[in-house]
N, C-alpha and C positions, 0 to 999 in steps of 0.2 A: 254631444256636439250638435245632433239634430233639435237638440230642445230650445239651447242658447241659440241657435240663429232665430230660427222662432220667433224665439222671443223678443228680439231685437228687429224681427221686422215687423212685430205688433206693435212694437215701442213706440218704433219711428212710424209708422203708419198714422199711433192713435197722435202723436205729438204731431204729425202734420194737419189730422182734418182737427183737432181742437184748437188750432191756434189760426185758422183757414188765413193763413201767409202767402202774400203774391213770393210766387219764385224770384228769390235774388240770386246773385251768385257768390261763390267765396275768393271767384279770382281778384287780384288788385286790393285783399286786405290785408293787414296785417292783421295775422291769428294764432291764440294760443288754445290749446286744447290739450283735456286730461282722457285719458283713455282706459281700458281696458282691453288686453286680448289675450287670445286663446289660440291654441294652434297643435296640432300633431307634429313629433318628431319624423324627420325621415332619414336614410340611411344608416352610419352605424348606430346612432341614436333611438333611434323605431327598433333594434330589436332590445334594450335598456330602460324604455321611457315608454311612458302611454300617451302623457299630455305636457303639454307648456300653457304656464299659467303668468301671466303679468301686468304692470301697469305702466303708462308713460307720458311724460309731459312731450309735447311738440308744438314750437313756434316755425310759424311761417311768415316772410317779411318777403313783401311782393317788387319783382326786380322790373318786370313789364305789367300789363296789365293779364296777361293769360300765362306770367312763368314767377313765381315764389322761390326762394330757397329756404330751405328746413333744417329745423334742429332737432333734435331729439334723443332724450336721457330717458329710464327708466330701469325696473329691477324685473326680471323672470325666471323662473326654477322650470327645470324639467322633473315633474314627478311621475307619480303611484309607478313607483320601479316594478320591471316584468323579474326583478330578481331579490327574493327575501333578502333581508336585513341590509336590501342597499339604499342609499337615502338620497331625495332630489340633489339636482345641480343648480343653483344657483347662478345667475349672472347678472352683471349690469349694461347695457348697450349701449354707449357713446355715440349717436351717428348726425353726420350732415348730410346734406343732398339737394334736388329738387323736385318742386313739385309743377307739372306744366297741365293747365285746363284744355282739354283738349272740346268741349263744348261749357256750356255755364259751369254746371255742377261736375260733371264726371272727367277724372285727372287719374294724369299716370305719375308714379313719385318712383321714386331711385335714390339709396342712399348707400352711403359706404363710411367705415367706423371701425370700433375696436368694441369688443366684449371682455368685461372683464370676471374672470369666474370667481366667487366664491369659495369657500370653507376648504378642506384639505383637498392639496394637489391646486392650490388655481393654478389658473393663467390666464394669459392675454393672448386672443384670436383677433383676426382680421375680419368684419363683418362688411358684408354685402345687401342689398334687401330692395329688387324692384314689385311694385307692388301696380294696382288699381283703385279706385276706389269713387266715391257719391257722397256728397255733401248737400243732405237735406234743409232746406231752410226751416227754421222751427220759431224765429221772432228777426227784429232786426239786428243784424250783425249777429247771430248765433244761428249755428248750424250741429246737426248729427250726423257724422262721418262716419261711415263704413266704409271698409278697404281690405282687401284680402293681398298678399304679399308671399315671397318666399323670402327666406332671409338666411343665407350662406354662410354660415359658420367654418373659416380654414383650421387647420393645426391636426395635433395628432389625432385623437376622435372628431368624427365631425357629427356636430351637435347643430344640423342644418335642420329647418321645420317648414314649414306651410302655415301660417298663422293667420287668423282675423283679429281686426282692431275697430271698437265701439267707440267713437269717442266723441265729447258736446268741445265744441268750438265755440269762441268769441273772440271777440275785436276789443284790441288793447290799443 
């Protein structure tokens, strides 16, 4: 986990001084971004699970100039089980919300939604998920999102995590 942030903040480092970008901001656009995140389980989940692995599309369609509402679909598995022969969990995350800039680039988002689990046994949870996050400019109208979040999982196990999300944005 320490290697991937890392790395994501050479990424976004070397993508800032090679494209030397005046600071814009991503409030007041409308943007769609594909992501990648990562995140540790916690509670009953953290003692079953090591890591959460996934990816996700999120639009944002701006309602003020510093306040967006968000969409967001994607698929994530909770793997490398702490117990032989047991196998990830799979889900998909339906969620809306908002996203409000609280200076140019750095915003707080909030969403709330359903999960929908995979392969034997699913179900449908109730998901929650406020987060933080920094939207580096990297050319015009595209930005590199970084956000860390918690994301609350209700129902009988809770499959609640801590997660970060990588993700490049642009203007549709």
């Amino acid at each position: 986990m320490k290697r991937l942030t890392l790395l994501a903040i050479l990424f976004v480092s070397a993508l800032m001084v090679s494209n030397h970008v005046n600071a814009q901001a991503p409030a007041g656009k409308k943007l769609l971004n594909i992501a990648f995140e990562s995140g540790f389980p916690l509670g009953n989940a953290a003692d079953v699970y090591k890591i959460v692995l996934g990816g996700s599309l999120q639009a944002e369609f701006p309602v003020k100039s510093n306040l967006s509402v968000t969409a967001t679909a994607g698929y994530s598995t909770f793997t490398n089980s702490k117990i032989d022969g047991l196998e990830g969990s799979g889900f998909i995350p339906v969620k809306v919300g908002g996203k409000y800039y609280f200076a140019s680039n750095f915003y707080g988002i909030g969403e709330l939604g359903a999960a929908f689990y995979t392969g034997d046994g699913s179900s449908t949870t109730f998901v929650y998920a406020p987060g933080l996050g920094y939207s580096f400019p990297v050319a015009d109208n595209k930005f590199v999102d970084v956000s860390a979040r918690y994301e609350g999982h209700t129902g009988d196990f809770d499959r609640s995590f801590f997660g970060l999300r990588f993700a490049y944005s642009f203007g549709f």
